[in-house]
Structures are given as C-alpha cells and as structure tokens.
N, C-alpha and C positions, 0 to 999 in steps of 0.2 A: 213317667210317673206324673201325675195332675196332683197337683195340690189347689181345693177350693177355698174361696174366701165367699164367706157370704157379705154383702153391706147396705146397708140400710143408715136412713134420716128420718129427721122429724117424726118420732114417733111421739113428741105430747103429751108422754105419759100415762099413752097407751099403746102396754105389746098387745094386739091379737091371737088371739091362741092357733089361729091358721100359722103364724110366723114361725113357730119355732118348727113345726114340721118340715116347713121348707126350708129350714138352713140345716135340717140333719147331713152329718158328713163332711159338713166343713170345718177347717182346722184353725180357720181364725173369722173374725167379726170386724169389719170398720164398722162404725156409728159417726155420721158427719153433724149431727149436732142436732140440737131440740129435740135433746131426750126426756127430758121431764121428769124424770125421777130415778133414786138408787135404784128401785127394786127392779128398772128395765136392763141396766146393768149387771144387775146379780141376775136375774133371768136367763140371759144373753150367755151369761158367763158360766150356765150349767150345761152349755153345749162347746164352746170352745174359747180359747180365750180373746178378749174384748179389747183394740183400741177404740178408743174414741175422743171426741173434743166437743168444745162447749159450743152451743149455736147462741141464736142473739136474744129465744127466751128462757135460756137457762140461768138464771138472774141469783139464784137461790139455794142455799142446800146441795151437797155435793158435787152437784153435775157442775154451779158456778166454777169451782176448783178447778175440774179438766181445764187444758193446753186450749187456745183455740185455733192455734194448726196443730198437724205432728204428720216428722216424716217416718218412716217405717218401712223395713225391709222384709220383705216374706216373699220366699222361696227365689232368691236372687233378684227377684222386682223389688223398685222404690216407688211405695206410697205416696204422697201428700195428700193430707185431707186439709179442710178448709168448708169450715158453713155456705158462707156465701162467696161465689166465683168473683164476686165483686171486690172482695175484698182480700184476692190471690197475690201474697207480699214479694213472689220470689219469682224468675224465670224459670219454669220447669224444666225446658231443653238445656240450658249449660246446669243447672241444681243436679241432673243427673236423673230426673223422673222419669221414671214409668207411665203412672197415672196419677190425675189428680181427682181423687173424691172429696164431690163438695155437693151441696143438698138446698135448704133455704127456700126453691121456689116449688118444690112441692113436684114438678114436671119429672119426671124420667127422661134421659137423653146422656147418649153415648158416642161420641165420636172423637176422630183421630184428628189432631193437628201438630203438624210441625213434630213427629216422632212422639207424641205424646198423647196418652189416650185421657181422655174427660166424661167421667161418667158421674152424674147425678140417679141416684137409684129409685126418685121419687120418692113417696111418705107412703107407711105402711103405719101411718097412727091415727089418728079423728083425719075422716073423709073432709077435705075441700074444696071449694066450687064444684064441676064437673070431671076432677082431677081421678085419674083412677090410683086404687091403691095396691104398692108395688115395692118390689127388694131385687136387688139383685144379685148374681153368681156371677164369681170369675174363677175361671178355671185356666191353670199355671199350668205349663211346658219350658221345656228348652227354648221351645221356639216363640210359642207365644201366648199372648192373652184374649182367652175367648171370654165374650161377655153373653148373659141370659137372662133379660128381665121375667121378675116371676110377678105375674097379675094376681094379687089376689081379690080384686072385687068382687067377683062372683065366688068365691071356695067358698 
C-alpha cells in the first residue's frame, strides 16, 4: 500500500490554482517554508492535512508562529523539514531521518546521502530568475521512498 505525500516551498503567497490539482490523493502535505499567508494553509489543508514551518520571509501574521524545523512521522518514515539546508541544526543519520525537506533556494533537487534522502521540491509560488515552477510527490512502501517532481511551468 503507497501512501503519498505531496510537498511544496516558497509559495509567497501564492497557491496556483494548477497546485491543488496535482496534490489530489495525497494524505498529507509538508510546506518547507515562505508561505506567505494563512489562507495558503487553509487552502492546502482542504485536501489533506498540513505540516509545515516558518521560512525566512515569513516575518508576520501566522505563518511567523509555525516551528522553524519540525520532525514528523508518516507512514513509518521520519520527516525533517528545515527552510534553508544551511541552516540543518541536527545529524540526520544518527536523528533517525528519512528525509530532510527543506526549500529557500527556489532549485528542485533530490538526492541520497549517507542513508538519507534531501529533497528540495522547488517554488510553485511567484516565478524566479529562470527557475522553473515545481512540487513534488513521495510515494511510501515497506520498501521505499519514490520521489516525482511535478513541473508546473507550462500547465
């Protein structure tokens, strides 16, 4: 049985209305930080339920409040989320992580190190530089964690 997570960053305050299409079906949500406002939140959270944590422009008004890591467990995997990689407070291999989602430079990139997988899901909020704009799916097993960046530049 697969259990999906959808996760997404830097959305700025703005959901696109391509996004929630593409997270139908999944059973929960990370958000790594510069969410920009409640209502991306409640948005988010009328398809499944929502963690997420504060990035470094959420200065203001509820998002301020969120964690700015948090670890979390879904479907026998541990979470760490974290805005910026830069600023990763813990050893993820002896913490016991899974994965560490974390967001800040806008890039998509997914890879394993050291037993431990790092994925940045890119920004699916206000386009920047020549950055494309992206979310991405994990899909849970016994065995393992498949990753699927979703492009939405062009939808």
């Amino acid at each position: 049985m697969h259990f999906r997570i959808g996760v997404l960053s830097d959305t700025h305050g703005l959901l696109r209305p391509e996004v929630l299409p593409a997270l139908s079906g999944v059973k929960h949500i990370l958000h790594a930080g510069d969410i920009g406002s409640q209502q991306i939140l409640d948005d988010l959270r009328s398809i499944a339920p929502v963690t997420a944590i504060r990035g470094n422009t959420d200065t203001h008004g509820p998002c301020a409040l969120l964690p700015a890591t948090e670890m979390i467990e879904l479907a026998g995997r541990f979470f760490y989320l974290v805005h910026d990689i830069a600023q990763l407070d813990i050893n993820p291999s002896t913490a016991g992580v899974d994965c560490v989602v974390f967001g800040h430079s806008h890039k998509p990139s997914f890879e394993e190190r050291h037993g431990v997988f790092y994925l940045n899901p890119g920004s699916c909020g206000p386009r920047r530089f020549n950055l494309p704009i992206t979310l991405a799916l994990l899909e849970i097993d016994a065995e393992r964690i498949m990753y699927r960046l979703i492009d939405l530049t062009h939808v």
